[in-house]
C-alpha positions in Angstrom: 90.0 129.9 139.0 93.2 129.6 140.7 95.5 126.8 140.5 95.8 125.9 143.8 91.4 126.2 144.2 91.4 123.9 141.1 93.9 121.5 142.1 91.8 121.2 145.2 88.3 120.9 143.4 90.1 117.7 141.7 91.1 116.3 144.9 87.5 116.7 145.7 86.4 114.5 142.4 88.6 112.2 142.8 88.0 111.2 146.6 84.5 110.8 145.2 82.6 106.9 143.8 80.3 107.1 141.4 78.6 103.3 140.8 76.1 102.6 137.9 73.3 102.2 140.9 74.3 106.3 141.5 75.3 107.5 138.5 75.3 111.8 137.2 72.0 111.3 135.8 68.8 110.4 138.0 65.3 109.4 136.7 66.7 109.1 132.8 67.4 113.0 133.4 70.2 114.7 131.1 73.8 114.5 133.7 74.7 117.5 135.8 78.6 117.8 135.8 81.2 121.1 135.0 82.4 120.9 131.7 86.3 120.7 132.0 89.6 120.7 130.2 90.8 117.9 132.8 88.5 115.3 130.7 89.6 114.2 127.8 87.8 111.9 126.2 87.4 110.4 122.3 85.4 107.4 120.4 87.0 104.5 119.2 85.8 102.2 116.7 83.7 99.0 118.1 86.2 97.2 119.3 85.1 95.3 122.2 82.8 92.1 122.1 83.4 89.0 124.2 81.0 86.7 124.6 80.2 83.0 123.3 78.3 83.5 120.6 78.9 84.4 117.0 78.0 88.2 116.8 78.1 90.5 113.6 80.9 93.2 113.7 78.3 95.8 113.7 76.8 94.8 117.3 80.6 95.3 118.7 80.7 97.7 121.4 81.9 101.1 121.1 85.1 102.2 122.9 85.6 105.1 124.8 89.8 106.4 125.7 89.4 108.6 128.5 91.8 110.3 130.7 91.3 113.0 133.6 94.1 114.9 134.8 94.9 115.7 138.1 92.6 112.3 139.8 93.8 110.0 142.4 93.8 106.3 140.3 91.0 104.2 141.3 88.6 107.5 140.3 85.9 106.0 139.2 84.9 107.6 135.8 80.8 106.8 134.4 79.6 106.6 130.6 76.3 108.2 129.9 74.4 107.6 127.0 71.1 109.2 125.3 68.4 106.1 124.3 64.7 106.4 123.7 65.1 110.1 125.3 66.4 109.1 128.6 70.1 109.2 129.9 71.4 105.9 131.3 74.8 104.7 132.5 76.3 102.3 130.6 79.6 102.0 131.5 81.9 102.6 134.7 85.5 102.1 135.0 88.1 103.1 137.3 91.1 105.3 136.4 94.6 104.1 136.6 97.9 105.7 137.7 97.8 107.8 134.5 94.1 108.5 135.2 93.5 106.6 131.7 89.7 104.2 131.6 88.9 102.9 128.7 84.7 102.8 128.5 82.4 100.8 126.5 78.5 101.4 124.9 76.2 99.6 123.0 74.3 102.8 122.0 75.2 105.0 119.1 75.1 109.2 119.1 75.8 111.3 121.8 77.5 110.1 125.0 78.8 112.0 128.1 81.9 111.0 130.1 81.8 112.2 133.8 83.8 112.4 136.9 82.4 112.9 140.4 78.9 113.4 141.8 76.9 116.2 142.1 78.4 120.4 142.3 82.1 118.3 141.7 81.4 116.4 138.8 82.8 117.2 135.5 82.8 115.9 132.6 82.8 116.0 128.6 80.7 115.3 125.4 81.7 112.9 122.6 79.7 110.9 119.8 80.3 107.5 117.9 79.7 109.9 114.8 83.3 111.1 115.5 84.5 107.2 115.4 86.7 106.4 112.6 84.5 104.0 109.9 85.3 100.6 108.8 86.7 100.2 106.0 87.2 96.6 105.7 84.7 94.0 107.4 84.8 90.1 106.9 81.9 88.3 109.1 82.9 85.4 107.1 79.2 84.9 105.8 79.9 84.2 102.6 83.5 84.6 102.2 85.8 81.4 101.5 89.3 80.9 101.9 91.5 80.1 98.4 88.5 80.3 96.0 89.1 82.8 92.8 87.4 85.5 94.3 88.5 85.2 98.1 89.9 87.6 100.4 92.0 85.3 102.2 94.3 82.8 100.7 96.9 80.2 102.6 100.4 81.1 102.9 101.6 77.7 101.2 105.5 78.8 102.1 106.3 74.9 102.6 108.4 73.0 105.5 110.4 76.3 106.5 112.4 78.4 109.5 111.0 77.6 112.9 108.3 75.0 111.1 110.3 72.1 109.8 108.1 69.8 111.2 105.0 71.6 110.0 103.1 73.5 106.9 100.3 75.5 105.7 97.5 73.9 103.9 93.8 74.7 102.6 92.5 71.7 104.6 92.9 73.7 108.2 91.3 76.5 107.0 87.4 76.3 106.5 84.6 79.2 106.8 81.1 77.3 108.5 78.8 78.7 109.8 79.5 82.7 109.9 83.0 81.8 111.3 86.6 80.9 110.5 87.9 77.7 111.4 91.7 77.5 111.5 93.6 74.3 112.7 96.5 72.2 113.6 95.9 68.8 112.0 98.2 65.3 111.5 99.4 65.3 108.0 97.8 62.2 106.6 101.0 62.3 104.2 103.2 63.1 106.3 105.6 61.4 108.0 107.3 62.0 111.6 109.7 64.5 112.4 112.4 64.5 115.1 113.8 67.5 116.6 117.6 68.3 116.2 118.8 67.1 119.9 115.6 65.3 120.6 114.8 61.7 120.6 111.4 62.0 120.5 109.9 62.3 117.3 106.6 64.0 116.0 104.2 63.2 113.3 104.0 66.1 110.8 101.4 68.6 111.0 99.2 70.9 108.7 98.8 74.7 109.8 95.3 76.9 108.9 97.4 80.3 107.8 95.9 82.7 106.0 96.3 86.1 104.7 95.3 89.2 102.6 98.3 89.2 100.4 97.6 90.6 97.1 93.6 91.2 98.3 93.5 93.9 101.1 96.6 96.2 102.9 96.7 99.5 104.8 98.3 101.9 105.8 97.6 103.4 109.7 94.4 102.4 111.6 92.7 100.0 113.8 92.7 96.6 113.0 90.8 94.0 115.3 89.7 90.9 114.9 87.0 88.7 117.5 88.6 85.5 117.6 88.1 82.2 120.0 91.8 80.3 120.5 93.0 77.3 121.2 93.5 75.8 125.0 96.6 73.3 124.5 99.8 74.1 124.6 102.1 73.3 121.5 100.5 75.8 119.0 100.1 79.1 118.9 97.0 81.2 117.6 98.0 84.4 116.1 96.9 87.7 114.6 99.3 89.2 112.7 99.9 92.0 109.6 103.1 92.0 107.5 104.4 94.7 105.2 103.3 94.4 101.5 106.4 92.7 99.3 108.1 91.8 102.7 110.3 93.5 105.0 113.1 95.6 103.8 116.1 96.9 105.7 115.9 100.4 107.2 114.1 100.4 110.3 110.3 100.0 110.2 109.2 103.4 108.7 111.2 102.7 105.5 111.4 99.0 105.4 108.5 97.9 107.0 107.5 96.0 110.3 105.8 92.3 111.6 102.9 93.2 113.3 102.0 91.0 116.5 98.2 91.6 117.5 98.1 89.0 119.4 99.8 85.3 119.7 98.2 83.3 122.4 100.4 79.8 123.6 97.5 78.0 125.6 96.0 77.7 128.3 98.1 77.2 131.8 101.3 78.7 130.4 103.5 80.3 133.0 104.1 83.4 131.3 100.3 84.0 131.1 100.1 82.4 127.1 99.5 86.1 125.3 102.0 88.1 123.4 102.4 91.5 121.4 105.3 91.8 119.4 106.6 93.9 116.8 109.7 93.0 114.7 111.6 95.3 111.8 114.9 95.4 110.2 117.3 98.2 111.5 119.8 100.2 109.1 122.3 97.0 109.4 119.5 94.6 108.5 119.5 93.1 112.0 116.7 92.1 113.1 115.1 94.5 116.0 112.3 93.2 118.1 109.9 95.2 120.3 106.9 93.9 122.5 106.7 91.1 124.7 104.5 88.8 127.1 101.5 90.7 128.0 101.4 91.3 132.1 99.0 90.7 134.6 96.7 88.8 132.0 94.4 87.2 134.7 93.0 90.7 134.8 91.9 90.9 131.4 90.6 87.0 131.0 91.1 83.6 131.8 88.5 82.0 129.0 90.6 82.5 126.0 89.6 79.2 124.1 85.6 79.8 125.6 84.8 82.9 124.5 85.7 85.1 121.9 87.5 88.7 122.8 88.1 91.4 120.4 92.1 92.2 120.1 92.7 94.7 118.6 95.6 97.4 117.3 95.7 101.4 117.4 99.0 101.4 114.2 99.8 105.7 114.2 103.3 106.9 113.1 104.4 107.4 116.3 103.1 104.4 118.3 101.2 100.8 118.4 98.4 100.5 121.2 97.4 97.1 121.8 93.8 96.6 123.1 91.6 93.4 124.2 87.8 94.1 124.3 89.0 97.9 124.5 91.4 97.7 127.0 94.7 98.9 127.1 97.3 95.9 127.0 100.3 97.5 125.8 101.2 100.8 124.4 105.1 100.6 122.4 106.0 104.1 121.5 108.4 105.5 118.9 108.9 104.9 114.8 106.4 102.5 113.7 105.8 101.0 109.9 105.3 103.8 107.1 104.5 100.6 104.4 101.3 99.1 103.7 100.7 95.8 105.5 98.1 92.9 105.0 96.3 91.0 107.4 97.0 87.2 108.8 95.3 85.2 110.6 96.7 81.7 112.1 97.3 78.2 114.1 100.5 77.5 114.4 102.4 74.5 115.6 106.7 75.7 115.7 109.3 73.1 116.2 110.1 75.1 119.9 106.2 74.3 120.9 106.1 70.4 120.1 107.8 69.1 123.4 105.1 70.7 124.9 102.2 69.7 123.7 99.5 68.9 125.5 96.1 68.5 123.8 94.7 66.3 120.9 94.3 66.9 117.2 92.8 68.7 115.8 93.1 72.1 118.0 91.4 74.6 116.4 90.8 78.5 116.9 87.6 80.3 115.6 87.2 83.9 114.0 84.7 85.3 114.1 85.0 88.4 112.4 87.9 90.4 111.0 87.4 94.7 110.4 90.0 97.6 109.8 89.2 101.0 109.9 91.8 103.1 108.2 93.0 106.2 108.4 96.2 106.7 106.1 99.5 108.6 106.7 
C-alpha cells in the first residue's frame, strides 16, 4: 500500500464514531477490523477502580495504553473483550491530540483494541497475561500499623521543617475494617503554636504518616494505591515513595529522588487541590524540583474525599507517568531515580496550610489498598 492510499484510509478511520451501542463486534460475534501497525496497544496492571465502596485489589480494572497513529483526536477507539464465548465492548474512549486513549476492562484474557467500523476498522490483540504481576499487595485485612511484624510503621521524625506546629504519631494511623485510616488530630498534649509573622495562633496537631522503611522498597514499576482524601483545606493527603537511606547528591539516578504520586490540598482550592511532584539533589546538592499542579482536574473528578480513585505511577529510567483510575495525568520525561525507594502514605497538616484551614478535626483520608508491581532496572 502506498503512503498516500494509507494516509487516506486513516483519514477514513478517523472521520468514523464507533459508540458501545455500535461497537466492531455484533451479536457477541468475534470483531472484524484490519490488523495494523498504526495501533499500538499494551496491558497495564489494574489500576483503575473508583467507586465508594471498599473493593479488593484484585477486582481493580485493567488498563489498556493505546495510541493510533495518523487519527484525527476525538477518534473514538472501542475495547473488546472475550467472556462466556461472546465478544462485548467494554470500554470506549476518545483519542487525544497524540492519538493516546487509555481503556479499561473488568475481564481477564484476550482483549482486542479497534479503530473504525466496518471494511475501515483496524485494530490490534493484547491480553492481561502480558500485564506486569503484583508484587506487593496490602488490602489492609489484617495488616496493622507499628506492630512487630507490620509493613508500615509511623515516621516519628518529631516537630520538624515545614511542620513546626505539627507531628507524626501512631494515634492517626488505624487499619478498621479492610481500610487505612490516616488523620489530622488536636494533640491532647500539645500546646498552641503561632506562626512566625502571624498573630493568630494554632493548637498543635498529630499527623497519620506512614511508611515501608526498612519493610518493602523497589526499584522501577507501578505503584498505585486506591485512596479516599480529605475535603478541607489546611492538610494535605499524600502518596509518596522516598529513596532507601535518603537522598544523596548527584541527581536522581545516583542520589535518589522524592516521589510525588499524588498530594491532594482539599476541596475548592483554586489551583484544582492535586499535585505530582518529583524532587532530587543535582551535582551541587541543590535541590531540583520537577512536576507541578495537575491541569484541567474537573475532567478527571470532582469527588475526591467521596469516592476512592486509584493514582497511580508508571517509575522507568527514562520517565515518570502519572495516572488516576488509568488516565494519563502527567507524563515528566528525562533521568529518573536508579535507587530503591519505599512507600508513604499520609495526612499532613504544614505550617503554610494552617491559615487556611477550613474544616473540623479530625480530617481523615482512607486507603483502601496499596500494590506495586515491579519490574527492576
Amino acid at each position: 500500500m502506498s503512503r498516500t492510499t494509507r494516509l487516506a484510509s486513516l483519514l477514513a478511520v478517523a472521520s468514523v464514531t464507533v459508540a458501545c451501542s455500535s461497537s466492531p463486534s455484533s451479536d457477541g460475534e468475534a470483531p472484524v477490523y484490519r490488523t495494523s501497525d498504526d495501533v499500538q496497544a499494551r496491558v497495564l496492571p489494574q489500576i483503575a477502580a473508583n467507586g465508594e465502596d471498599v473493593e479488593a485489589a484484585d477486582d481493580a480494572l485493567w488498563v489498556v495504553d493505546a495510541t493510533i497513529d495518523g487519527v484525527d483526536e476525538g477518534t473514538t477507539v472501542t475495547l473488546l473483550a472475550k467472556a462466556d464465548g461472546q465478544w462485548e465492548s467494554v470500554s470506549d474512549a476518545e483519542t487525544d491530540a497524540d492519538g493516546h486513549v487509555s481503556l479499561t476492562s473488568d475481564t481477564a484474557g484476550k482483549l482486542t483494541v479497534v479503530a473504525g467500523d466496518g471494511a475501515d476498522a483496524i485494530g490490534t490483540e493484547v491480553s492481561t497475561d502480558d500485564a506486569p504481576e503484583a508484587t506487593f499487595t496490602d488490602d489492609f485485612d489484617e495488616d496493622d500499623v507499628d506492630g512487630k511484624d507490620s509493613t508500615w510503621h509511623t515516621r516519628a521524625q518529631g516537630f520538624t521543617g515545614v511542620r513546626q506546629c505539627s507531628r507524626a504519631d501512631a494515634s492517626a494511623a488505624e487499619v478498621t475494617d479492610g481500610v487505612l485510616v490516616l488523620s489530622v488530630l488536636e494533640d491532647p498534649d500539645g500546646g498552641e503554636c503561632q506562626l512566625p509573622g502571624r498573630r493568630k495562633r494554632f493548637p498543635q496537631r498529630l499527623n497519620g504518616h506512614v511508611g515501608t522503611e526498612g519493610t518493602y522498597g523497589f526499584t522501577y514499576g507501578y505503584a498505585a494505591a486506591r485512596i479516599r482524601t480529605q475535603s478541607a483545606r489546611g492538610q494535605h493527603a499524600a502518596f509518596w515513595m522516598q529513596a532507601v537511606g535518603g537522598q544523596q547528591t548527584g541527581g536522581p539516578k545516583a542520589g535518589g529522588a522524592e516521589i510525588d504520586i499524588m498530594e491532594y490540598f482539599g476541596d475548592d482550592h483554586p489551583e484544582g487541590g492535586l499535585t505530582s511532584f518529583t524532587y532530587y539533589l543535582d551535582k551541587a546538592g541543590k535541590k531540583q524540583t520537577v512536576g507541578g499542579w495537575l491541569p484541567d482536574v474537573d475532567e478527571l473528578g470532582d469527588d475526591w474525599a467521596d469516592q476512592y480513585h486509584v493514582f497511580s505511577v508508571e517509575w522507568t529510567p527514562s520517565e515518570y507517568v502519572f495516572r488516576i483510575d488509568g488516565q494519563v495525568t502527567q507524563r515528566l520525561e528525562g533521568e529518573t531515580s536508579g535507587r530503591e525507594e519505599f512507600l508513604i502514605l499520609s495526612l499532613l497538616s504544614s505550617d503554610y496550610e494552617l491559615p487556611r484551614f477550613n474544616g473540623e478535626l479530625p480530617e481523615s483520608m482512607e486507603v483502601d489498598w496499596a500494590r506495586v508491581w515491579a519490574t527492576g532496572p
